[in-house]
SEVEX-813690 format. One line per 10 residues: number of its first residue (from 1); their letters; for each residue x, y, z of N, C-alpha, C. Coordinates in steps of 0.05 Angstrom, whole numbers, m for minus. Layout:
<sites>
NUM = a = X:Y:Z:X:Y:Z:X:Y:Z ~ ...;
</sites>
This chain:
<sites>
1 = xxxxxxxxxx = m160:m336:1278:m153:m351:1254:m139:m333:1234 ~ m118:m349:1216:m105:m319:1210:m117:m315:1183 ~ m110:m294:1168:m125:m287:1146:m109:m304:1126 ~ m129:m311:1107:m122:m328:1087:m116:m310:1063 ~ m101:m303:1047:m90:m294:1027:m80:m310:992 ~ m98:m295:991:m103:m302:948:m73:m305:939 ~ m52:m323:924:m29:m313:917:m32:m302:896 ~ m13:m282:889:m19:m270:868:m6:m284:834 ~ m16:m268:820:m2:m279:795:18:m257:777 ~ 28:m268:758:43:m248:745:24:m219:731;
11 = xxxxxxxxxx = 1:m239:720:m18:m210:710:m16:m195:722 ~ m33:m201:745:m42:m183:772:m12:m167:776 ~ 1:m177:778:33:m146:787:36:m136:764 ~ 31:m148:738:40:m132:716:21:m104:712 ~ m11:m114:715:m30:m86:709:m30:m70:736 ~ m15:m73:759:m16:m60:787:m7:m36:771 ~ m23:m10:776:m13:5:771:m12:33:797 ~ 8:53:795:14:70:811:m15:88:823 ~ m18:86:852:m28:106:860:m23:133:881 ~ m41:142:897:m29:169:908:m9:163:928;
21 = xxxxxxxxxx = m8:143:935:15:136:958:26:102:955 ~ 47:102:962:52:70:961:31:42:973 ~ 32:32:965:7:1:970:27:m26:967 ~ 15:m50:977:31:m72:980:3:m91:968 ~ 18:m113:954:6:m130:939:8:m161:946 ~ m2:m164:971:2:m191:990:5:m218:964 ~ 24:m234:982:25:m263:962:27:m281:985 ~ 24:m271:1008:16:m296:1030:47:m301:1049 ~ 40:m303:1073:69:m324:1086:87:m304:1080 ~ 82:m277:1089:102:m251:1092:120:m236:1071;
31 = xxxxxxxxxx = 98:m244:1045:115:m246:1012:91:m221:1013 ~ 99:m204:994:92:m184:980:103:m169:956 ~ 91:m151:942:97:m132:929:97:m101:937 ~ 117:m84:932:109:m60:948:105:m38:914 ~ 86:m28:911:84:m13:883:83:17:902 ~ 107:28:878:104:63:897:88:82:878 ~ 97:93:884:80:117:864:90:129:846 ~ 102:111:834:117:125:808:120:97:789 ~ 102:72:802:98:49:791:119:29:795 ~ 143:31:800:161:15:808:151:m5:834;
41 = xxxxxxxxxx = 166:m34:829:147:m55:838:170:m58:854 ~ 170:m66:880:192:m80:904:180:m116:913 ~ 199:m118:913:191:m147:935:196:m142:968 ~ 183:m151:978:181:m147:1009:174:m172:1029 ~ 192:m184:1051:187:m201:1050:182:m193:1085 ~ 161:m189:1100:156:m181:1127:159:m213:1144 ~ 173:m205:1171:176:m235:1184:177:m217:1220 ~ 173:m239:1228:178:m235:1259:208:m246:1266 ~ 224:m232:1282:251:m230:1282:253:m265:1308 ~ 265:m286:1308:262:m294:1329:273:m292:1346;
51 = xxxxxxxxxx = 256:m305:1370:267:m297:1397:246:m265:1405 ~ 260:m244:1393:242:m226:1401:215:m218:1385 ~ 216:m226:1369:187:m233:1351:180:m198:1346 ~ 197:m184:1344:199:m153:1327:187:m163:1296 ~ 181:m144:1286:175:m150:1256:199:m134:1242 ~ 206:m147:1224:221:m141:1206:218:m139:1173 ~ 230:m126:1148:230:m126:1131:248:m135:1118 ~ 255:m150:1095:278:m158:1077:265:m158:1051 ~ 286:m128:1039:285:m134:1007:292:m150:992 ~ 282:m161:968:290:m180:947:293:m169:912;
61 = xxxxxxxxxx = 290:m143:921:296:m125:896:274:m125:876 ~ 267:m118:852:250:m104:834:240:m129:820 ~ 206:m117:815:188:m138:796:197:m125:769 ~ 206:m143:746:206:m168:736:231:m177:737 ~ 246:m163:742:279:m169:754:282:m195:767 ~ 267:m195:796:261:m217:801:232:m224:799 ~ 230:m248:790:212:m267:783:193:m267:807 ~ 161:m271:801:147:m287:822:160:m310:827 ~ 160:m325:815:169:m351:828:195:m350:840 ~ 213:m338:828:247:m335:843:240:m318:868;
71 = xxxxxxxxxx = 221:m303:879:217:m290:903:196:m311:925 ~ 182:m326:908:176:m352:922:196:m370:937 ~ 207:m370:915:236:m389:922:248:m374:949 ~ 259:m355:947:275:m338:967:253:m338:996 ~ 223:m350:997:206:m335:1009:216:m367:1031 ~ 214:m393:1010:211:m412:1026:239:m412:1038 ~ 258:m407:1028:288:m406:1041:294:m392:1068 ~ 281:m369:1067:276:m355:1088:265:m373:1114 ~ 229:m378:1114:220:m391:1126:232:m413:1130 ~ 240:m428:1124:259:m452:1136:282:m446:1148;
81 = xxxxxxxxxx = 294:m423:1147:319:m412:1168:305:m399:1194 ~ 271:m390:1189:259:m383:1212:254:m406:1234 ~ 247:m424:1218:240:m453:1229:269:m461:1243 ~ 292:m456:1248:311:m459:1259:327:m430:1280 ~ 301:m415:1274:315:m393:1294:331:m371:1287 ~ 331:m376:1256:362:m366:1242:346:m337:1224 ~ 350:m315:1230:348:m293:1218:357:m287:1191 ~ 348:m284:1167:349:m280:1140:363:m264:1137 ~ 362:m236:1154:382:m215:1149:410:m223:1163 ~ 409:m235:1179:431:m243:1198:445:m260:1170;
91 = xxxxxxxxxx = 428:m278:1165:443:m297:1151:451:m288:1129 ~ 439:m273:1107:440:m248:1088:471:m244:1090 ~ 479:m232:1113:504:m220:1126:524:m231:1122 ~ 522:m255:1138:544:m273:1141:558:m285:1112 ~ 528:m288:1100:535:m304:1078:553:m278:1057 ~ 547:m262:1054:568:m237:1046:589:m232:1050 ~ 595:m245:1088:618:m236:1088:634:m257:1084 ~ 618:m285:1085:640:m311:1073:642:m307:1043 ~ 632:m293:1024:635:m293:993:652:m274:1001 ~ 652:m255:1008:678:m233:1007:710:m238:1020;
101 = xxxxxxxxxx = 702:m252:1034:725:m268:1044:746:m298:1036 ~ 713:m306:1013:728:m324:1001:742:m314:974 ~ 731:m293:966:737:m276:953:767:m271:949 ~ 774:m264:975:794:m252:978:824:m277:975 ~ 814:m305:978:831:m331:986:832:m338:948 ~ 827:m333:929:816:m338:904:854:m338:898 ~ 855:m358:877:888:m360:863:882:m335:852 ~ 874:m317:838:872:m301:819:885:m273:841 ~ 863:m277:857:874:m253:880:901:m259:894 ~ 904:m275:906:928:m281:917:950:m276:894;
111 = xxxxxxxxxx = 952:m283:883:974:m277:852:973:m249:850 ~ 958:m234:850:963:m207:834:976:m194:859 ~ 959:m198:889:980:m197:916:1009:m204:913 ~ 1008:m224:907:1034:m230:904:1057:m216:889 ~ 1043:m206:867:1065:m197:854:1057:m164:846 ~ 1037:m153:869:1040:m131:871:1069:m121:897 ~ 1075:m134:913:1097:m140:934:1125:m151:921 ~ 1127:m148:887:1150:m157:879:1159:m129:871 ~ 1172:m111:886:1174:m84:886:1209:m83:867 ~ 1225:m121:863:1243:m109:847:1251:m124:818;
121 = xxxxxxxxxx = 1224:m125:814:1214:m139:792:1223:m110:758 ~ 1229:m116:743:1223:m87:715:1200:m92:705 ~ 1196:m74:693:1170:m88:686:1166:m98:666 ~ 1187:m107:650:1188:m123:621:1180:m155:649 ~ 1192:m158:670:1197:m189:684:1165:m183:691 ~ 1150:m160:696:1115:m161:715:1103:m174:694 ~ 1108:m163:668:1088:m161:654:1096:m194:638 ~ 1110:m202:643:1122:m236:635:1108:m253:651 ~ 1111:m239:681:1092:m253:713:1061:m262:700 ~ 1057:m235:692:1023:m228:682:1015:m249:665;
131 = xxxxxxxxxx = 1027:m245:644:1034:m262:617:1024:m295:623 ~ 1037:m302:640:1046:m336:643:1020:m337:671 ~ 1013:m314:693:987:m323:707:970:m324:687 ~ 960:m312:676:936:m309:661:929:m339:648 ~ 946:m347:640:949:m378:633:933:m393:652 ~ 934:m387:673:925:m400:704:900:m388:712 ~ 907:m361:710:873:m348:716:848:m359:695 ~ 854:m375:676:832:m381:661:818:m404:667 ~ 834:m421:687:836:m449:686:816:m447:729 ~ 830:m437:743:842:m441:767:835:m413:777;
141 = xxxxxxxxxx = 834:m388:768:831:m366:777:822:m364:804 ~ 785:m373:792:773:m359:809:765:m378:835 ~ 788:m403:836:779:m425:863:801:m416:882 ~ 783:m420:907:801:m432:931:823:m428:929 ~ 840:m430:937:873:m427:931:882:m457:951 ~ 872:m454:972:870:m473:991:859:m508:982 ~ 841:m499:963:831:m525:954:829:m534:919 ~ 857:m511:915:867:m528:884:895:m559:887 ~ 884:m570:863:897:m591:871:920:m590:857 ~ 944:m616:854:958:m615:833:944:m628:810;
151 = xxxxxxxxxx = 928:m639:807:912:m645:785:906:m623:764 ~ 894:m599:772:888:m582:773:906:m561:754 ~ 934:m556:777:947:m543:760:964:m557:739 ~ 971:m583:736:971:m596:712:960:m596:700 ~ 931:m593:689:923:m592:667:923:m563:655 ~ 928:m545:678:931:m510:667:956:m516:643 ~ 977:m531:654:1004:m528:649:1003:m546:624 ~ 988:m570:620:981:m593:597:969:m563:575 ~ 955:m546:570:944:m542:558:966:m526:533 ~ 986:m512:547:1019:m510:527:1031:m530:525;
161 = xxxxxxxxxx = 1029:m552:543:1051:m565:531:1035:m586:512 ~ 1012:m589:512:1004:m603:482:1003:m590:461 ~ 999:m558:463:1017:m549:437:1049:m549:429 ~ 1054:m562:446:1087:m556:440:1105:m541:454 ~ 1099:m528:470:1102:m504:478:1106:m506:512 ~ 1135:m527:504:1140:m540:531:1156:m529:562 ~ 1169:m510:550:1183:m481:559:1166:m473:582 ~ 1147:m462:567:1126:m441:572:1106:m459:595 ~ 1100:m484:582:1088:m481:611:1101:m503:636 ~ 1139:m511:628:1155:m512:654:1148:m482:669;
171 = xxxxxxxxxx = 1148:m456:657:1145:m433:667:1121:m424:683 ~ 1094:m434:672:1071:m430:685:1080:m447:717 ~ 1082:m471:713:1084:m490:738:1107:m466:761 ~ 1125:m456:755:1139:m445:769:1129:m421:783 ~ 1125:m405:759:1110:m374:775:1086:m385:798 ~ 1060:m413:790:1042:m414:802:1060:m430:831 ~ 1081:m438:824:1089:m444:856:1100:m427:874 ~ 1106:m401:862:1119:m372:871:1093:m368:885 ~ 1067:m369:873:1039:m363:885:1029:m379:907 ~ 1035:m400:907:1022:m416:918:1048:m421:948;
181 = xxxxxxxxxx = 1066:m418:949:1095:m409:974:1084:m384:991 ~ 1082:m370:974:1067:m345:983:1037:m349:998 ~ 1024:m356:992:994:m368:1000:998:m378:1020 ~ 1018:m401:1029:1041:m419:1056:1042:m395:1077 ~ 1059:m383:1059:1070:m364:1084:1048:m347:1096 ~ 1034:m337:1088:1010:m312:1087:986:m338:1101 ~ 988:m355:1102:964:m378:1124:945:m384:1105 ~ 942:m381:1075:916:m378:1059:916:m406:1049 ~ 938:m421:1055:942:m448:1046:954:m461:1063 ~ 951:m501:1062:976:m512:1077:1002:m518:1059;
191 = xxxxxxxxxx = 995:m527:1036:1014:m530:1024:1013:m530:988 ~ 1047:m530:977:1043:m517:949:1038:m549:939 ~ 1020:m547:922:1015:m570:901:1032:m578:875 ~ 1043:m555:874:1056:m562:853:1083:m586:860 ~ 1102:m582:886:1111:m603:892:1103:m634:879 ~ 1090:m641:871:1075:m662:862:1079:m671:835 ~ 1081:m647:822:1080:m647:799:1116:m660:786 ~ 1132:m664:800:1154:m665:795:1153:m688:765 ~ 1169:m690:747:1166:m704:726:1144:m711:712 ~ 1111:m695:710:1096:m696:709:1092:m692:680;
201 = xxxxxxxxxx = 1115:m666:671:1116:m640:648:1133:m654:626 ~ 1136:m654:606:1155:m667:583:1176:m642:594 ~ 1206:m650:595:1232:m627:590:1235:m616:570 ~ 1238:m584:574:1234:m567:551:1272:m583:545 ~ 1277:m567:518:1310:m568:507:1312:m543:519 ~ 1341:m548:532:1352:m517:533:1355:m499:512 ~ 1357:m482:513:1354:m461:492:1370:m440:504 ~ 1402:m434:486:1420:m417:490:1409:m395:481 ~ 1422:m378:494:1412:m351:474:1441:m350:445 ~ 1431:m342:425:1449:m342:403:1465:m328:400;
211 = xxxxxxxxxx = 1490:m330:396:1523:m312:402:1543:m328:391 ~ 1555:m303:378:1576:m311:355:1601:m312:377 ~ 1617:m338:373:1638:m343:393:1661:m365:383 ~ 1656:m358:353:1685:m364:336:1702:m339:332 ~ 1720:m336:343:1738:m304:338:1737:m295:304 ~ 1744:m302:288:1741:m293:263:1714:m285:260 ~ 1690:m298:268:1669:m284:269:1662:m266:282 ~ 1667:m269:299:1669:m242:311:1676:m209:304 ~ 1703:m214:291:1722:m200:280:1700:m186:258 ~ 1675:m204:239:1663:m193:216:1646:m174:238;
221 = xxxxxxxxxx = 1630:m192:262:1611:m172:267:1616:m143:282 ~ 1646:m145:289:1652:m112:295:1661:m96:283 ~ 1661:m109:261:1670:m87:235:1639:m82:228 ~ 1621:m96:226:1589:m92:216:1582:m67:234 ~ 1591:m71:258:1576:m54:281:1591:m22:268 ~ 1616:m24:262:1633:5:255:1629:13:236 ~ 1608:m2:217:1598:4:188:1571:13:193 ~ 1555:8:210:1526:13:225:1516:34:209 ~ 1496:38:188:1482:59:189:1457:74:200 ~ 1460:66:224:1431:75:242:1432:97:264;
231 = xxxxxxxxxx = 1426:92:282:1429:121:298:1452:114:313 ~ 1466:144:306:1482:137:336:1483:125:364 ~ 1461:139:377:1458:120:398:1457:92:407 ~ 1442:83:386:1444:46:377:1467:41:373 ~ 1490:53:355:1515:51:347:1530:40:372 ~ 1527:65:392:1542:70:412:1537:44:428 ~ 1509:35:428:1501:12:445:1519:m18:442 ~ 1510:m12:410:1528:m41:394:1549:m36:404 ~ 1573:m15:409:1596:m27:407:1606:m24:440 ~ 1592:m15:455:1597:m17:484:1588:m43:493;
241 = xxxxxxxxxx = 1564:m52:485:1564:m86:487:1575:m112:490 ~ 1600:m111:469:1614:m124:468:1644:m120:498 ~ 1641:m96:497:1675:m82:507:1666:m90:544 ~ 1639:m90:552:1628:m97:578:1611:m118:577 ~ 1602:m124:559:1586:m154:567:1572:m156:590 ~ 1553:m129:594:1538:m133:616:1511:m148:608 ~ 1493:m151:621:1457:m162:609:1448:m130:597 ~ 1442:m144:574:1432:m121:555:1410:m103:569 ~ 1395:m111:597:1376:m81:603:1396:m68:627 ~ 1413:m79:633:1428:m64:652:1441:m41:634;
251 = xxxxxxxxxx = 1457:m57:600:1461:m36:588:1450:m13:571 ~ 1420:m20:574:1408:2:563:1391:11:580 ~ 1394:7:609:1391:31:634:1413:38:646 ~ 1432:39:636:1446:60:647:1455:86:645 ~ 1463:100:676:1454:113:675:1487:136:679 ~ 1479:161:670:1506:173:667:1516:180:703 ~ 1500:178:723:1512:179:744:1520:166:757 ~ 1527:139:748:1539:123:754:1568:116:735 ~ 1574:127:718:1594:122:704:1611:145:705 ~ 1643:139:717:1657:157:722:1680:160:703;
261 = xxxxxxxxxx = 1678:176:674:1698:167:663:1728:175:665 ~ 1734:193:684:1763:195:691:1774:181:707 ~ 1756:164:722:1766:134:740:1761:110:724 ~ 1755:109:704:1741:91:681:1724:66:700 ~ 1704:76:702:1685:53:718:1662:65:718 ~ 1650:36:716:1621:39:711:1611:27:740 ~ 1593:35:760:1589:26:778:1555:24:785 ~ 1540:3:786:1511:2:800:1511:m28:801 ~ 1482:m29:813:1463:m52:823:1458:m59:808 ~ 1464:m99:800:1450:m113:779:1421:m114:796;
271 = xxxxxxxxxx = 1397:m98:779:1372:m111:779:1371:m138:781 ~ 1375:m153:772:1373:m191:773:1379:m200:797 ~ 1402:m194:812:1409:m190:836:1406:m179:861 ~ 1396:m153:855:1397:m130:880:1378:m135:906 ~ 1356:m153:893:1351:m166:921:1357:m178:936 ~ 1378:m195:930:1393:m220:949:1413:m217:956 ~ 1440:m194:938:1458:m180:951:1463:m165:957 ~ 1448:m130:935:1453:m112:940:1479:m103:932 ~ 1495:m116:924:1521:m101:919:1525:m92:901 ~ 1542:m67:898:1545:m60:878:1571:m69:857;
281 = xxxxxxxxxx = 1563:m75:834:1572:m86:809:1589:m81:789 ~ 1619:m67:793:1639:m59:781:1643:m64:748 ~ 1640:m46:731:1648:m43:704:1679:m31:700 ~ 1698:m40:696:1722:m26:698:1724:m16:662 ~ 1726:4:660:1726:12:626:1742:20:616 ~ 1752:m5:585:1781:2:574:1783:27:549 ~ 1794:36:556:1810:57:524:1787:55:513 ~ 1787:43:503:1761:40:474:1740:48:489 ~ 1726:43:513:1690:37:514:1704:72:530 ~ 1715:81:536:1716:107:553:1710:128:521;
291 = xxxxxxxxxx = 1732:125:505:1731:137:476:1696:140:469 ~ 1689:112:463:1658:108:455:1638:133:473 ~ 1640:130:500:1622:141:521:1634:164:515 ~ 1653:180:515:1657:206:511:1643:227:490 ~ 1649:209:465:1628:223:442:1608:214:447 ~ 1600:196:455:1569:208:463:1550:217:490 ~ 1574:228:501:1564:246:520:1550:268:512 ~ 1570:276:489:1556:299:472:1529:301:464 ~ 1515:280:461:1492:273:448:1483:281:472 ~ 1486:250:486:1456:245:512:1461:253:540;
301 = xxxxxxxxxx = 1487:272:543:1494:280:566:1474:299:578 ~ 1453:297:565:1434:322:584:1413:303:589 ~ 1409:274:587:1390:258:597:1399:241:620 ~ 1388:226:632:1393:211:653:1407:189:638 ~ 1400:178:622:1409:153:607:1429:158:594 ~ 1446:135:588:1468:137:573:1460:135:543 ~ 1443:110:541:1432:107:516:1397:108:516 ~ 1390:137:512:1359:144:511:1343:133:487 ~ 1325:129:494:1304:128:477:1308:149:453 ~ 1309:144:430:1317:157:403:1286:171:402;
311 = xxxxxxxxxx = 1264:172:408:1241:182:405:1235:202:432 ~ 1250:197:455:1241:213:484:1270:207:504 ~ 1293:229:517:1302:227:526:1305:223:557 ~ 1266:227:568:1265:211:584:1256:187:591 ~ 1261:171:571:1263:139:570:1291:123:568 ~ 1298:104:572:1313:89:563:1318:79:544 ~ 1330:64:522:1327:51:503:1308:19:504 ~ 1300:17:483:1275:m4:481:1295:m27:483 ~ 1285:m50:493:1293:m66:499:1297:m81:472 ~ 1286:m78:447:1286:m97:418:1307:m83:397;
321 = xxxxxxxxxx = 1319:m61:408:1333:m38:401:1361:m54:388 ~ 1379:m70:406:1401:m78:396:1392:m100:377 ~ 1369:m117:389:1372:m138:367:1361:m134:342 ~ 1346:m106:336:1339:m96:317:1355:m97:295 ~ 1378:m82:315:1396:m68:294:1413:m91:284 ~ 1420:m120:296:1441:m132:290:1423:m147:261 ~ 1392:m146:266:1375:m160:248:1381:m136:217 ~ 1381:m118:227:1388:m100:198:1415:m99:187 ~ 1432:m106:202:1467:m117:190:1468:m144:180 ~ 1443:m163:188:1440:m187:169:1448:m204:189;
331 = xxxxxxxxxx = 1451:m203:216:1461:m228:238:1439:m237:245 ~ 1414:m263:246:1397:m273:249:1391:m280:268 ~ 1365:m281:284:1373:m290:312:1377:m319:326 ~ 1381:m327:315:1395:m362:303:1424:m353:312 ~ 1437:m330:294:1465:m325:303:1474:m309:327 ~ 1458:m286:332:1469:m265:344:1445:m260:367 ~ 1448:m243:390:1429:m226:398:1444:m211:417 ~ 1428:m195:432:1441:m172:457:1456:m191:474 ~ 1446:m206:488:1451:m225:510:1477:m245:497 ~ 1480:m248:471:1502:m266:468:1532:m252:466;
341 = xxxxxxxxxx = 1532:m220:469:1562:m209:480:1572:m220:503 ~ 1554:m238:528:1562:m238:539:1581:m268:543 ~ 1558:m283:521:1572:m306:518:1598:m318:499 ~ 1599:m291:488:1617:m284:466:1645:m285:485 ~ 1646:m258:510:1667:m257:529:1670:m277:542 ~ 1650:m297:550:1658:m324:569:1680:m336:550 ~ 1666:m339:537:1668:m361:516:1708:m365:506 ~ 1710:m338:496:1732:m325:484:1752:m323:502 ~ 1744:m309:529:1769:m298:555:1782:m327:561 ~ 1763:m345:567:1773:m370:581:1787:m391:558;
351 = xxxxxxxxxx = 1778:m396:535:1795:m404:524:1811:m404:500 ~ 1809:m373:496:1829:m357:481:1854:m337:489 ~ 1841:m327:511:1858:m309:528:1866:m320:549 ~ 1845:m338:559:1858:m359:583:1863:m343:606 ~ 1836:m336:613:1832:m319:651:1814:m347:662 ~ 1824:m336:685:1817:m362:707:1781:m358:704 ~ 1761:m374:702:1735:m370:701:1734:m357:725 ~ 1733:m354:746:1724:m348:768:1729:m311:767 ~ 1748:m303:766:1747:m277:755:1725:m267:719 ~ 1721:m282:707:1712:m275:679:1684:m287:692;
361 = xxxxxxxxxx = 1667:m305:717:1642:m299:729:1634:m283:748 ~ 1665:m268:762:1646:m244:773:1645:m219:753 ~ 1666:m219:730:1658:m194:720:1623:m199:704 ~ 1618:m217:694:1589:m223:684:1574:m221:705 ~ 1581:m211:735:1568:m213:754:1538:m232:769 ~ 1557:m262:751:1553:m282:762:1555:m284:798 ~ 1531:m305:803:1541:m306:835:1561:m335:837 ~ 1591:m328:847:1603:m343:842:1611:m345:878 ~ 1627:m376:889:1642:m379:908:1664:m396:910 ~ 1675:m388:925:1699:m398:929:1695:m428:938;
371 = xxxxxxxxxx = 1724:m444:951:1725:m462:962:1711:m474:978 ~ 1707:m452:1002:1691:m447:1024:1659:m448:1024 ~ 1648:m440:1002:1621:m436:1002:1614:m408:1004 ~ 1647:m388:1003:1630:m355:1014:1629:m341:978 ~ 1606:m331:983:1611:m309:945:1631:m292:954 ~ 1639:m293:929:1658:m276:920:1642:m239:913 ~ 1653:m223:936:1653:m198:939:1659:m188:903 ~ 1640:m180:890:1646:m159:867:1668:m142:870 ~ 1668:m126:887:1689:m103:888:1721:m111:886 ~ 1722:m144:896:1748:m148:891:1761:m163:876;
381 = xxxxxxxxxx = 1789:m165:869:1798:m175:849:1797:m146:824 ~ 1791:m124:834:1790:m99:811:1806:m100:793 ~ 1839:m113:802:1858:m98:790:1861:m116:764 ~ 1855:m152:770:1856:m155:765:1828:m158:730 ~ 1807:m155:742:1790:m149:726:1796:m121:701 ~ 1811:m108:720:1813:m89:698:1831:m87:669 ~ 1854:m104:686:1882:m118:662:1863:m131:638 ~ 1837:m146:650:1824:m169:634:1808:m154:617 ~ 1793:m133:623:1784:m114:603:1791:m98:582 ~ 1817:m89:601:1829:m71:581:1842:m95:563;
391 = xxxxxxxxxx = 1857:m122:567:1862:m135:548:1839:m149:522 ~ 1821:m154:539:1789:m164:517:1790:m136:497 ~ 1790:m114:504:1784:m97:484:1806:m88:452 ~ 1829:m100:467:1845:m95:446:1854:m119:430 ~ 1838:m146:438:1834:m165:429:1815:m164:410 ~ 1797:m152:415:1765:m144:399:1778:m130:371 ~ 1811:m108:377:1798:m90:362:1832:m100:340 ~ 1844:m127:358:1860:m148:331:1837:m157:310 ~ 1816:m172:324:1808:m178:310:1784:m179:286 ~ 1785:m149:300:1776:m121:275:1790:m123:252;
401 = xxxx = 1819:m113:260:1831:m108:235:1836:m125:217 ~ 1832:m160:229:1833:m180:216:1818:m191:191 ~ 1795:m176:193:1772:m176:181:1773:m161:160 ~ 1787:m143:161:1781:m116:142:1797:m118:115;
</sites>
């Protein structure tokens, strides 16, 4: 008959106190306390293994940590997986390795995967990525990836756009479908939810970036830029800006080994691009922007950058750098910013100077095509790109003097 056993109570484990060797403090049905000799209390839960009916042990960790009754609990959970044959530690296991594995299927994880593998991302664009998940990770993080719905990520995306803030989360819905394509491909999902969502979102207004592209105005703001009292280097930025109209971080990463000024060309990889074509991206440079880069070779010719960081020459220039400065000559960003030189040259070449668009979108190193459907190769049409530069610049610098 088997021995019948007193359960214990909380008193009773609380005054157990330490003796010369460790002791166990029975609570019946293979539950115990193990007190060592330095007074620390264990749970212990002894069972016969089934099938081979070995005896076994399974911890449940420290008295008062866990509860009598929460080690009760765990005692009957046990015994009813015995009652089916099913081993506690076995099951212990398994169940670990499905949390760690589900773990691993989580939107939160898959996203940061995701865009740890975006190797040609800058990191002004990661930290934008980061920016707009996080929006998602608060909502959606930590489920399934497999079993979020579009319900789901609509209301991530409802929570900006009932502030207003309609842009921002067209933007969330996008990146989380970048995540969730990825999830497709990688087997962690069947399919993206966001599909669903189509007309779901109020339409943001487009939003130009701001650029002065009446020629007389113009004419004031390059006389502003030649009146500049700030650093040179910024100087130099402002007025190379205009004369190439590249995207303002291409122009304030570039770099002096790529610019050849006795062939007058500027030559590298648009970042924005370089994953999908790779090609490289011709700057042909007139009179004026060769002049500009010459004096200040003097300066920053011993750094990698053309235009360094005014605080560390091995940095680049800050990305808030030009629009800083156009904000301290009094151009608002309502009127002006880095990005609107470029819209300045669209704007102006085609219907002031009157070049065929198709040449004035590959020099913006637009992806442009022909008739056919094939893009148009950067490298060609040089000669003619170059007439178009060297003419934009001495257009720039009529209507300089117009101003003055």
């Amino acid at each position: 008959m088997p021995k019948i056993v007193k359960p214990l109570s909380d008193a009773e484990i609380r005054r157990a106190k330490p003796q010369n060797k460790d002791y166990k403090l029975p609570d019946g049905m293979g539950l115990s306390v193990l007190v060592d000799t330095k007074g620390n209390k264990y749970w212990r839960f002894n069972y016969p293994k089934p099938y081979t009916k070995k005896r076994s042990t399974l911890g449940w960790g420290s008295y008062p940590d866990v509860t009598l009754a929460d080690a009760r609990e765990k005692r009957e959970i046990a015994l009813k997986l015995l009652e089916q044959n099913i081993d506690p530690v076995d099951y212990k296991k398994t169940e670990a390795d499905s949390n760690s594995e589900l773990a691993k299927n989580t939107f939160k994880h898959i996203a940061l995967e995701w865009l740890d593998r975006q190797d040609n991302y800058a990191d002004a664009t990661r930290a934008k990525s980061i920016y707009l998940l996080e929006c998602a990770f608060a909502l959606i993080g930590d489920k399934p990836i497999a079993k979020i719905t579009p319900l789901e990520v609509l209301s991530v995306c409802r929570v900006e756009e009932q502030k207003g803030l309609l842009e921002k989360a067209s933007k969330i819905k996008s990146k989380c479908a970048q995540v969730f394509r990825y999830a497709v491909a990688t087997g962690r999902c069947e399919r993206d939810p966001t599909v669903d969502l189509r007309g779901a979102l109020k339409t943001p207004k487009t939003k130009h970036h701001a650029a002065v592209i009446e020629p007389e105005r113009v004419g004031e703001l390059l006389k502003d830029i030649d009146q500049y009292k700030g650093h040179m280097i910024t100087q130099a930025a402002l007025k190379i800006a205009p004369l190439t109209f590249v995207r303002p971080g291409e122009l304030r990463s570039a770099k002096w080994s790529d610019i050849d000024l006795d062939k007058k060309l500027w030559t590298y990889t648009p970042r924005k691009t370089q994953n999908s074509t790779a090609v490289d991206h011709i700057v042909p440079l007139s009179t004026q922007a060769v002049a500009v880069l010459k004096d200040l070779k003097t300066l920053t010719g011993q750094s990698e950058y053309v235009f360094p960081s005014t605080f560390s020459f091995q940095k680049c220039m800050s990305e808030n750098t030009v629009n800083l400065a156009l904000r301290r000559m009094g151009w608002s960003g309502e009127e002006m910013c880095g990005h609107g030189f470029r819209a300045m040259a669209r704007t102006i070449l085609e219907e002031v100077l009157e070049y065929p668009i198709e040449i004035i979108e590959q020099q913006l190193a637009h992806r442009v095509k022909d008739v056919h459907g094939r893009a148009y190769n950067r490298t060609k049409h040089l000669a003619k790109r170059t007439e178009m530069l060297q003419r934009w610049a001495d257009y720039l610098d009529e209507l300089k003097q117009k101003s003055i």
